[in-house]
N, C-alpha and C positions, 0 to 999 in steps of 0.2 A: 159872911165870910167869902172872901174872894181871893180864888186861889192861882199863882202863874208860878205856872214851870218855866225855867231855865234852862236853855242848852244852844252848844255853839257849834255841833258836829254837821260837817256838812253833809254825811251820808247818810245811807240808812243800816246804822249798827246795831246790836243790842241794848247799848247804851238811850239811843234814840230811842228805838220800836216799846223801851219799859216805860221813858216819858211821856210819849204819844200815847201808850194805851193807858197809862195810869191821868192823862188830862181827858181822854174819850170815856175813862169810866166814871170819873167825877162827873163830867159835864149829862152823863146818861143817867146819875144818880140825881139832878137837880142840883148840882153843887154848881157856881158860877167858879169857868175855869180856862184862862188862857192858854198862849205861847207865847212865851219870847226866843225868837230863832235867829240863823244868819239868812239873808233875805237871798231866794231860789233855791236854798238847801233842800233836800227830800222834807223837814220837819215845818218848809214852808207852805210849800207844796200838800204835804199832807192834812195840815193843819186846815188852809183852805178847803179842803174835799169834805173834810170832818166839819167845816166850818164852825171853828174854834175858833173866838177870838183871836185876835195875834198880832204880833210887830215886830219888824224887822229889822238887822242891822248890817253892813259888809264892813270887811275889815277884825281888828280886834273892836270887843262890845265896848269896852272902856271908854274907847273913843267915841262912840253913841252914847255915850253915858246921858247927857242933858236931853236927848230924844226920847232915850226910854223911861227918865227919871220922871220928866212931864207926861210921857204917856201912860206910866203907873199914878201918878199923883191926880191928873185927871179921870182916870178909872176907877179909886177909888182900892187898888187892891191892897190887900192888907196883907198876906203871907206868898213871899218869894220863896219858892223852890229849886235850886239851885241841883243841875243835874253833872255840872264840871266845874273843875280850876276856877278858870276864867269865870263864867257866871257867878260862882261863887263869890269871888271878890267883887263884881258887880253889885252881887246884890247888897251885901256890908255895907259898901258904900252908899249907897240906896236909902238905905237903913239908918245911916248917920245923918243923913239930908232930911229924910221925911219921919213925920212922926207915927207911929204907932203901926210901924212895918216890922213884921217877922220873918226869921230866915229859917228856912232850914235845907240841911243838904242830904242829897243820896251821895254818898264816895264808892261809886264804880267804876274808880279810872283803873285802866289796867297798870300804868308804871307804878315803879314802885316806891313806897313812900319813905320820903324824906323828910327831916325834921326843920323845919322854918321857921324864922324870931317870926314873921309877918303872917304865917299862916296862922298861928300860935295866938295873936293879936285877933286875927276873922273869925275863929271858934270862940271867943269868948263874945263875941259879940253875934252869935250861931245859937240860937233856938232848941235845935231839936237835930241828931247827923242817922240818917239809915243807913244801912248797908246792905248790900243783896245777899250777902254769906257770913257765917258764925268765924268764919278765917279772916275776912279781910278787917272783920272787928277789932276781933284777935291783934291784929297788928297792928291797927290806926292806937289803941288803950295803951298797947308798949308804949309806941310812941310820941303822943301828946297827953297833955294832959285836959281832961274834958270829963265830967262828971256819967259816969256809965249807965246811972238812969236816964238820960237823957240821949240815951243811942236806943239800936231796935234794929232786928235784923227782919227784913222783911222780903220774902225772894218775888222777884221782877213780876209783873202781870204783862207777858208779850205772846201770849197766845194770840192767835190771829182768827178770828170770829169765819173772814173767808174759808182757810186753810181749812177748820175744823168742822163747819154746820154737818147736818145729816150724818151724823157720826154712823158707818155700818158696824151690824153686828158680826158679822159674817166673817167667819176666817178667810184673809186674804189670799194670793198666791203667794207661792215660795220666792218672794224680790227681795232682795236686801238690798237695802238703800241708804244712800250718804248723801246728805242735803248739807253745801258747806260751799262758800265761795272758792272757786281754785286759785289756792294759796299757797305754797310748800309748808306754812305752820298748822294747814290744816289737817295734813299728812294723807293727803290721796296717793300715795305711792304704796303706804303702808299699806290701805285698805284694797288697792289691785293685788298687792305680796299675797296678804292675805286670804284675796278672791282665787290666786294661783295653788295656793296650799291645800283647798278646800275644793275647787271645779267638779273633780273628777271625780269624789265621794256624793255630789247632788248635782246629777245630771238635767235635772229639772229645775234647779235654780237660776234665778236671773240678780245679776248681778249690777245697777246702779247706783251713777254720780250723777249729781244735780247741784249746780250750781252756776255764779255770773263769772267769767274770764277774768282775772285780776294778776295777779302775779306769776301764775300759772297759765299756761294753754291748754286748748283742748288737743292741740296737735301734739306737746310734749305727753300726755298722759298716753294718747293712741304711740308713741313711741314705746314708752313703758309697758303696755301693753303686749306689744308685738312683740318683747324682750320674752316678756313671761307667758309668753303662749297662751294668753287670755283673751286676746282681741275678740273676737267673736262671743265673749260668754261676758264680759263688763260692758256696758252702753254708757255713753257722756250726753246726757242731755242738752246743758249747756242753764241758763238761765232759764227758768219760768216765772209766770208770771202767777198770781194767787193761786186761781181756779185752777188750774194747771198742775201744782205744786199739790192743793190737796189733793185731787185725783189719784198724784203720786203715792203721795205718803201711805192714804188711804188704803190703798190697794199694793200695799209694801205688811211685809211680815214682820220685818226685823229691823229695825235704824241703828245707823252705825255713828258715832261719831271716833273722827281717828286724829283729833288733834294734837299736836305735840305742844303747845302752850296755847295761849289765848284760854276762852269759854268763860272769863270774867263773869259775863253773864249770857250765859248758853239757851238763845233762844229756842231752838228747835230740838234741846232736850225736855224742855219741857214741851212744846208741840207733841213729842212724841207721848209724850205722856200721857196729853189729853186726848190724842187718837186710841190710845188703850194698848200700845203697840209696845213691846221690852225693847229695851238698848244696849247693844254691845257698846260703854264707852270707853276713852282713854280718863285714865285719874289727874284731871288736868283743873283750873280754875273750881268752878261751884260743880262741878260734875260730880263728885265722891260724896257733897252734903247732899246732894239729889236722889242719887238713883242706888237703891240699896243693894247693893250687891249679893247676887245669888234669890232676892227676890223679885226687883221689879225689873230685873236686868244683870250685865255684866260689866266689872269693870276690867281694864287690863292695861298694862301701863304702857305707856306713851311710844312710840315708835320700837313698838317689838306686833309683829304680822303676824308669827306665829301664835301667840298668844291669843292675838284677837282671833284669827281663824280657829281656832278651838272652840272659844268663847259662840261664836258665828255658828258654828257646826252643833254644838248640844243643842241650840235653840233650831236650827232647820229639821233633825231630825227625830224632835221630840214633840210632838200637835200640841199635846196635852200642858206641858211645858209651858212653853211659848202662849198658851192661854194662858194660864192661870199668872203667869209675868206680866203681862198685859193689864190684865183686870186688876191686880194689883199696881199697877205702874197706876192708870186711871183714879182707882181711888184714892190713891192717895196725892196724886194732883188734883184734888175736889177737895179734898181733907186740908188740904197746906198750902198751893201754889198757883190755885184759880185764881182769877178776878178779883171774884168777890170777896174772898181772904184779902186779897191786896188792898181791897178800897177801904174796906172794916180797918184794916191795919193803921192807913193813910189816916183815914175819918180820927181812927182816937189821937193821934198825933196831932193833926189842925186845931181841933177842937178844946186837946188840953192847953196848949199855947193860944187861941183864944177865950178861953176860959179859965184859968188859973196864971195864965200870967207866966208862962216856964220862960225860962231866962231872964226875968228882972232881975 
């Protein structure tokens, strides 16, 4: 059984970071496991580091088509894992050329779904579809037609091995901390609002953003700042790098996420999870299937500061609290949303489409 993931994102999203870890967990399990990527992307890049098989294309894949079709045909691989759109149809196609080639897809795209005669044509000729949440299920089943046994919701394996080793036991200091690219959908404004509401009841808290410059600046946020008389008590770290980031995490109390949409698939709520740490989040993408509200964490809706500094504040000044959310957060990412659930998950899926034949 020879397995290659599909994906055409040139960054390093969430969408990525589940493909890349779900082809490093196979490949660590003794499964034979590629990449098909866009060639210099981050999944190329990575991919070589992890030194995973791989090939590369620029451009739309489609257009590669005859490159990758020979280099899956010479390889011998038997089930395409299509992690987008585009791949997706890639592989179909694939599929219609060579023989004895299986698809299957994860649909974590974040737009939103439409109904298509041609997509409608790819899924029946689709093996096996995952999903990362019991919602976006939900809605791909309204929308097309496609047998419901043959879907499975299975949430992301993007924990980051760096980010987490040496897990402390140790209550951290009082940091609240937001790991998110500076983005306006990620709502770092809300979570300074929030940092403003709250300062002056935890004189002892520190208050941290972390994240890479994108659509936002560090200079616009130190503006915002300076409005709400918090400069001095929120720090912008700016990017880091792995080691770096877990040190962060690590030595943080509380994660915040404050996004106003996105979290499709919310890498770093789960991180949080498996550092043992509770989450103030907004009720946005997979975040509500995630993080149970009032146990492993808080949820509060989407661009309201107040709310979340509430949320923020029971967990600062309760120890006891903010343990037992934590430990809870933990086990129950060991229980559902580790690795090792993802690979088992993955495993039954290959396996019954090579062994029963799912889709003839």
């Amino acid at each position: 059984m020879k397995i290659l993931q599909l994906l055409d994102e040139p960054y390093d999203s969430g969408l990525t970071a589940s493909a890349l870890r779900l082809a490093q967990t196979l490949r660590d399990a003794r499964q034979t496991c590629g990449i098909v990527c866009r060639e210099n992307s981050f999944a190329w890049k990575k991919a070589k580091q992890l030194n995973l098989e791989h090939v590369g294309f620029s451009g739309l894949g489609v257009l590669a088509y005859p490159k990758i079709k020979n280099w899956i045909k010479k390889g011998g691989w038997s089930i395409l894992h299509a992690h987008t759109g585009r791949t997706h149809t890639l592989a179909w196609l694939i599929s219609k050329d060579l023989k004895n080639i299986r698809v299957v897809r994860t649909r974590a795209d974040a737009r939103k779904l439409k109904k298509r005669a041609l997509y409608q044509r790819i899924l029946k000729g689709t093996d096996f579809v995952v999903f990362p949440t019991k919602a976006m299920r939900e809605e791909f089943m309204t929308i097309y037609d496609y047998p419901i046994g043959r879907t499975k919701v299975i949430y992301p394996a993007v924990t980051s091995e760096t980010r987490n080793q040496n897990q402390e036991s140790r209550e951290p200091s009082l940091r609240v901390c937001m790991v998110a690219r500076l983005d306006p959908i990620k709502g770092h404004r809300d979570f300074i609002q929030a940092a403003a509401l709250i300062a002056d009841q935890f004189p002892e808290a520190v208050f941290e953003i972390i994240g890479a410059e994108k659509n936002t600046s560090i200079a616009q946020l130190r503006v915002a700042m300076r409005r709400l008389g918090v400069e001095g008590r929120v720090r912008v770290r700016g990017f880091l790098d792995d080691m770096e980031l877990g040190r962060a995490m690590k030595s943080s109390a509380v994660g915040v996420i404050a996004s106003r949409g996105s979290e499709v698939i919310s890498r770093v709520c789960l991180e949080w999870m498996a550092l043992g740490r509770p989450v103030v989040a907004t009720k946005v993408g997979m975040i509500p299937e995630v993080v149970k509200d009032g146990k492993t964490g808080f949820l509060a809706p989407p661009g309201c500061p107040a709310n979340m500094a509430d949320k923020i504040g029971q967990l600062l000044k309760d120890d006891n609290l903010r343990q037992a959310m934590g430990q809870e957060a933990r086990e129950l990412f060991q229980k559902l949303y580790s690795p090792a659930v993802c690979l088992e998950e993955h495993l039954k899926i290959y396996q019954g489409i090579r062994d029963k034949g799912i889709g003839d």
